[in-house]
LOTOR-424998 format. One line per 10 residues: for each residue z, y, x of N, C-alpha, C, O. Coordinates in steps of 0.1 Angstrom, whole numbers, plus 5000, padded with zeros to 4 digits. Layout:
Z/Y/X/Z/Y/X/Z/Y/X/Z/Y/X ~ ...
This chain:
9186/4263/1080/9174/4260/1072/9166/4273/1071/9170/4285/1069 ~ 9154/4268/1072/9146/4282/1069/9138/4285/1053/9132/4275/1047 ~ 9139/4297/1049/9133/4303/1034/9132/4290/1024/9138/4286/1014 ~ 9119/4285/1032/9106/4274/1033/9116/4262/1025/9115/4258/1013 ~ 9124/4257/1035/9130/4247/1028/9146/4247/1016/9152/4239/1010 ~ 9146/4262/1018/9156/4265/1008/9148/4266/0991/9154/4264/0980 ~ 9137/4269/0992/9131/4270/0976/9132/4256/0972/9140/4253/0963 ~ 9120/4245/0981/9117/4232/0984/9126/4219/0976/9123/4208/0971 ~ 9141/4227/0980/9149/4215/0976/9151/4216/0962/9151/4227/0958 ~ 9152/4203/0953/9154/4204/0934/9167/4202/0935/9174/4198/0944
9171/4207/0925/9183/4205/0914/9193/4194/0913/9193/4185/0904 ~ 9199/4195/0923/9209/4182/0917/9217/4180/0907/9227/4187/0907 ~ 9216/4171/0898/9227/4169/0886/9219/4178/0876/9220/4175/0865 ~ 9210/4189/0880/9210/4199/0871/9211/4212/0871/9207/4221/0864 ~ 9220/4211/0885/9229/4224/0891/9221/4231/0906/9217/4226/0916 ~ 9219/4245/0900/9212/4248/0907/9224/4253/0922/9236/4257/0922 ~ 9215/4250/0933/9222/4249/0949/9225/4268/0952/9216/4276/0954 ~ 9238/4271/0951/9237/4284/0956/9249/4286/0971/9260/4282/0973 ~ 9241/4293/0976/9257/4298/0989/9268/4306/0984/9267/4316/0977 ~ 9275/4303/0988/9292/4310/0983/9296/4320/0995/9298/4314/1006
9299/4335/0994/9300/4342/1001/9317/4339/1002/9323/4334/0993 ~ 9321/4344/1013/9335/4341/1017/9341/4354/1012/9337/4365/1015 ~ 9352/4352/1004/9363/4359/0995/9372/4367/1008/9378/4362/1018 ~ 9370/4379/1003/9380/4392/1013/9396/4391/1011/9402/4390/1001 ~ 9399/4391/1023/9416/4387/1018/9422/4401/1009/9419/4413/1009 ~ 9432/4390/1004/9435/4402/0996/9444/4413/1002/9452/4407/1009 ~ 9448/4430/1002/9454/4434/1007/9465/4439/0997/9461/4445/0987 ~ 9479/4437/0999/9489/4449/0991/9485/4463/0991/9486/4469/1001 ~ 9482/4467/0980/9482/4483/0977/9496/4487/0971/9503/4480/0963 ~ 9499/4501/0976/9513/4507/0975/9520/4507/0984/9519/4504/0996
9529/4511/0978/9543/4519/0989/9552/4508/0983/9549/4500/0974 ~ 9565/4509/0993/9576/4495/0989/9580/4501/1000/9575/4504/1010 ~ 9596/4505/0994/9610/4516/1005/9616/4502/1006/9616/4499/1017 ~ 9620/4494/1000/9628/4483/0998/9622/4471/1002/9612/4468/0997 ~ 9627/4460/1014/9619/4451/1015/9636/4440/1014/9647/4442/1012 ~ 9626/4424/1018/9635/4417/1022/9628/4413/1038/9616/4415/1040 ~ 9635/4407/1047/9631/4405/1062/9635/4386/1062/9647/4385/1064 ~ 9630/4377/1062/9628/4360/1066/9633/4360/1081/9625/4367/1087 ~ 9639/4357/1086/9641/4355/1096/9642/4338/1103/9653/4335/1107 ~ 9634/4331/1105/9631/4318/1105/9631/4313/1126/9622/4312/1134
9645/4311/1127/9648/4310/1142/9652/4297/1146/9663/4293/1146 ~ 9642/4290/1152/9648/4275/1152/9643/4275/1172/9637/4282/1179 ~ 9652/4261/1176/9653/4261/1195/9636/4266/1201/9634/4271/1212 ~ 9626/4263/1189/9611/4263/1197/9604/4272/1190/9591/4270/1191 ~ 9609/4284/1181/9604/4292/1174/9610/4305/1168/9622/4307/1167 ~ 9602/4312/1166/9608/4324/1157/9600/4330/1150/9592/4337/1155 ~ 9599/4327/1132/9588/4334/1129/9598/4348/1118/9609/4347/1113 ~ 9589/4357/1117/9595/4367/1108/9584/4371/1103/9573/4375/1107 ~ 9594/4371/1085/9582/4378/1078/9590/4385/1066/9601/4383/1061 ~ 9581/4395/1064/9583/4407/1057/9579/4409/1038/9568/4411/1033
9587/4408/1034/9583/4406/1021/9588/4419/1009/9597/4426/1013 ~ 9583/4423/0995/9589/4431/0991/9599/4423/0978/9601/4411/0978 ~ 9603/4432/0969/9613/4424/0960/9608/4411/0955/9615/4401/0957 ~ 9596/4409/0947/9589/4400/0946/9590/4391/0951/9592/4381/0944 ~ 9590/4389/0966/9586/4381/0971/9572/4380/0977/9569/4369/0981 ~ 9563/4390/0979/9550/4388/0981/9551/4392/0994/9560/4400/0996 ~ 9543/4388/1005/9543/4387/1018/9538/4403/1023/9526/4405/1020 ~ 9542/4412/1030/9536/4427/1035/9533/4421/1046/9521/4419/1047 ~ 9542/4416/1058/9537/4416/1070/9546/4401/1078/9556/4398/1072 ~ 9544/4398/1083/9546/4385/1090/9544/4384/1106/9533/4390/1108
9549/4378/1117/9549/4376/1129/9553/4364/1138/9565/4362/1138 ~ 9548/4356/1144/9555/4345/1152/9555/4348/1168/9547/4356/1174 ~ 9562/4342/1172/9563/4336/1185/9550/4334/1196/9547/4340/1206 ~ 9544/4325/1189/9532/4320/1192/9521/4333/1191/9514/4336/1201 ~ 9520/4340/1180/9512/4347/1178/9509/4362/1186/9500/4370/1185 ~ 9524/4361/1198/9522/4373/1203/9521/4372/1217/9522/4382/1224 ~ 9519/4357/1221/9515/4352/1232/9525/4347/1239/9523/4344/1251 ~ 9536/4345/1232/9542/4336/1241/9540/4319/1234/9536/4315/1223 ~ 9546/4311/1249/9537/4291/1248/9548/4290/1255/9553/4295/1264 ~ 9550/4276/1246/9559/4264/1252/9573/4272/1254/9578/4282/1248
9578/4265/1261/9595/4269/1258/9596/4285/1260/9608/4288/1258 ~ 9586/4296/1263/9589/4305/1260/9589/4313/1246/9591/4325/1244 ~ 9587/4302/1236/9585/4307/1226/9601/4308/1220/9601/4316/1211 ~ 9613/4302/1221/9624/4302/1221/9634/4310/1217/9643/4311/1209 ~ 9625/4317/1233/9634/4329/1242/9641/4338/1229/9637/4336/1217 ~ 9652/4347/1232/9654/4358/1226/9647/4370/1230/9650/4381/1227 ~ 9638/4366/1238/9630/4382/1242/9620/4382/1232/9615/4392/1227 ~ 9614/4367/1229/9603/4366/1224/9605/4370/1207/9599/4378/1199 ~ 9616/4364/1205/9622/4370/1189/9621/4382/1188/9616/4386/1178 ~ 9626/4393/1199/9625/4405/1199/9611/4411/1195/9611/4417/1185
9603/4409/1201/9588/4412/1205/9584/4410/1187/9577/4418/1180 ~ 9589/4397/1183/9582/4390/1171/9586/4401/1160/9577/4407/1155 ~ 9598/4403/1157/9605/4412/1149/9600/4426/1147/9596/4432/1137 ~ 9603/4430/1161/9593/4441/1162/9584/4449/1157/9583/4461/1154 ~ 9573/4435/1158/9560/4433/1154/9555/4434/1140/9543/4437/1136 ~ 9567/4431/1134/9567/4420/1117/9571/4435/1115/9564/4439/1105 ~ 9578/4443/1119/9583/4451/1113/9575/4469/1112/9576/4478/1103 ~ 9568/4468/1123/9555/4478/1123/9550/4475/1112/9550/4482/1101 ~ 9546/4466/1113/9535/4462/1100/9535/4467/1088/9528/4474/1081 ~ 9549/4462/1086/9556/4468/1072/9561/4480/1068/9563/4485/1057
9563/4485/1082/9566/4502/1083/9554/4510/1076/9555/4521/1071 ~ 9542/4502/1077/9530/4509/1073/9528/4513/1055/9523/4523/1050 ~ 9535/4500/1049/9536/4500/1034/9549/4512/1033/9553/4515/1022 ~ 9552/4516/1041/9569/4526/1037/9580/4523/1038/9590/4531/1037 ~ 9580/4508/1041/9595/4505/1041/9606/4511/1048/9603/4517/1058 ~ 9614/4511/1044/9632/4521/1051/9641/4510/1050/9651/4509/1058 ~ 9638/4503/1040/9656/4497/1036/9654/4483/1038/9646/4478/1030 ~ 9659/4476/1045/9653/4457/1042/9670/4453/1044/9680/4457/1051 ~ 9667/4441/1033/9677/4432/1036/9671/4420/1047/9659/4419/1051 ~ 9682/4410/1051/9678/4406/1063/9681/4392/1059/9692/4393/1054
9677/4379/1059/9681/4366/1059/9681/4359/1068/9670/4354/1067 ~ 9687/4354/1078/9680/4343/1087/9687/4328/1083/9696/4325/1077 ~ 9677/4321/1091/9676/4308/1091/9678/4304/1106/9676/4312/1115 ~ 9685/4288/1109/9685/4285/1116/9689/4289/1127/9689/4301/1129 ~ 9695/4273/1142/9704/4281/1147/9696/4285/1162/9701/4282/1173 ~ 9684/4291/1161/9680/4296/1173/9687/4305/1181/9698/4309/1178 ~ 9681/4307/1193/9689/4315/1203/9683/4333/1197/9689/4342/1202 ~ 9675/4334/1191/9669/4346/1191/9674/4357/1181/9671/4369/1181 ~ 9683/4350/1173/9689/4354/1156/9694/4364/1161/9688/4374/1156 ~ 9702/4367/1169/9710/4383/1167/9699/4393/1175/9698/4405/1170
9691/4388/1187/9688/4403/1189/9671/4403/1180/9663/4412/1183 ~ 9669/4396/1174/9657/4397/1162/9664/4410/1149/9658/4419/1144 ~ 9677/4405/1148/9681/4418/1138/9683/4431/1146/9683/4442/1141 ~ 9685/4430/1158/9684/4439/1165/9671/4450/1165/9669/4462/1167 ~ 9664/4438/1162/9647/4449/1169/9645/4459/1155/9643/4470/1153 ~ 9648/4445/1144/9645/4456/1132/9656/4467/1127/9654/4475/1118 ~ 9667/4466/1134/9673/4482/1137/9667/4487/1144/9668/4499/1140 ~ 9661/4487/1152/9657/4492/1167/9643/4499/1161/9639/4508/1168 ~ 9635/4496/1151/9624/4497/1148/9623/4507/1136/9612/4510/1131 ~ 9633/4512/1130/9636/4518/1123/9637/4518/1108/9636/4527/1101
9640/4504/1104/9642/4499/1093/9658/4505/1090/9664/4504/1101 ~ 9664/4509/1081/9676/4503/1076/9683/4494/1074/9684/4493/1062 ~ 9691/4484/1081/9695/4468/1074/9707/4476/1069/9715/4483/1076 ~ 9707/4474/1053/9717/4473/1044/9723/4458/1048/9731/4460/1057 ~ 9722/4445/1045/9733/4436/1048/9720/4425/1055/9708/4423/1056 ~ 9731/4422/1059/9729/4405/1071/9733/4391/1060/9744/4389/1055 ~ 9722/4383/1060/9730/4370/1054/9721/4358/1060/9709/4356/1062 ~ 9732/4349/1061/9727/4334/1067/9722/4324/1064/9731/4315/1065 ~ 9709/4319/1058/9707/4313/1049/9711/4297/1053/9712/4288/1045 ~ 9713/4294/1068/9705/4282/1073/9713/4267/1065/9725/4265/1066
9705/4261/1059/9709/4252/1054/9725/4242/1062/9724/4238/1074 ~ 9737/4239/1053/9744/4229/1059/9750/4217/1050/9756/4215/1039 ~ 9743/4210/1060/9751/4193/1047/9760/4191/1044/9768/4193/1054 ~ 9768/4189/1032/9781/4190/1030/9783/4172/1036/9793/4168/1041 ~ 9776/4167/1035/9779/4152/1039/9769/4148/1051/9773/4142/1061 ~ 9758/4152/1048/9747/4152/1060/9737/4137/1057/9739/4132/1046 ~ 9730/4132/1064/9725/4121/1064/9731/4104/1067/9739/4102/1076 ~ 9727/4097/1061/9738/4084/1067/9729/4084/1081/9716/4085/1083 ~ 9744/4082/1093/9737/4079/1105/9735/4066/1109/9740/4057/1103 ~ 9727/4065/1120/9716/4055/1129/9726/4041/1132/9738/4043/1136
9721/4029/1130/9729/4018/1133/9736/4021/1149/9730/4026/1158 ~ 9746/4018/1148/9749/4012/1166/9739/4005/1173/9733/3995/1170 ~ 9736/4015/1188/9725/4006/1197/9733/3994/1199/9745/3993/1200 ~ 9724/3984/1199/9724/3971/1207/9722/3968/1221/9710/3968/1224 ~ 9730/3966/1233/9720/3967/1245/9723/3946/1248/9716/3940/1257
């Protein structure tokens, strides 16, 4: 729209029409030696993200995000790459010491903890979060053929 028709238009309801400038993301300020590491590894994924005691997110990485597609996103090379990645990031806030959680039973779980040794974090401990049914779900009728 031009000037012309931006004065032009009245008041709807009452309320005068304004444009909404788009909100700057927010960034963490500070240092954080201490993190925790998400490790989210399932057959078609790997995402890792970097968090401090809180809980509030420092840095984050996927699969997808670092160019790998389709069943290469899987791979355990690709987890490597991901972790890596998640873990620069966070190196930037100061981190040294992360605990490590993973999830699920992807192929990429061990050498993803790998990278974030490899990258210069500390892993104080390893723990497995991935959910297991003590009973599971009621299963699927018998096919009929």
């Amino acid at each position: 729209m031009t000037e012309e028709k931006k004065q032009q238009q009245p008041a709807v309801d009452g309320y005068k029409k304004t444009e909404h400038k788009p909100q700057a993301k927010r960034r963490y300020h500070g240092t954080v030696t201490f993190a925790k590491v998400y490790i989210n590894c399932s057959f078609n994924n790997t995402i890792v993200t970097v968090t401090d005691e809180k809980g509030n997110v420092l840095a984050w990485s996927t699969s997808g995000a670092n160019g790998f597609r389709g069943t290469k996103k899987g791979t355990p090379f690709a987890a490597q790459i991901t972790s890596s990645k998640a873990c620069g990031r966070a190196m930037e806030y100061g981190v040294k010491q992360a605990v490590v959680l993973v999830t699920g039973p992807g192929p990429g779980r061990e050498t993803a903890i790998r990278a974030i040794a490899a990258s210069g974090i500390h892993v104080i401990s390893i723990k497995d979060t991935t959910p297991i049914p003590h009973n599971g779900c009621r299963p699927p009728k018998p096919r009929r053929v």
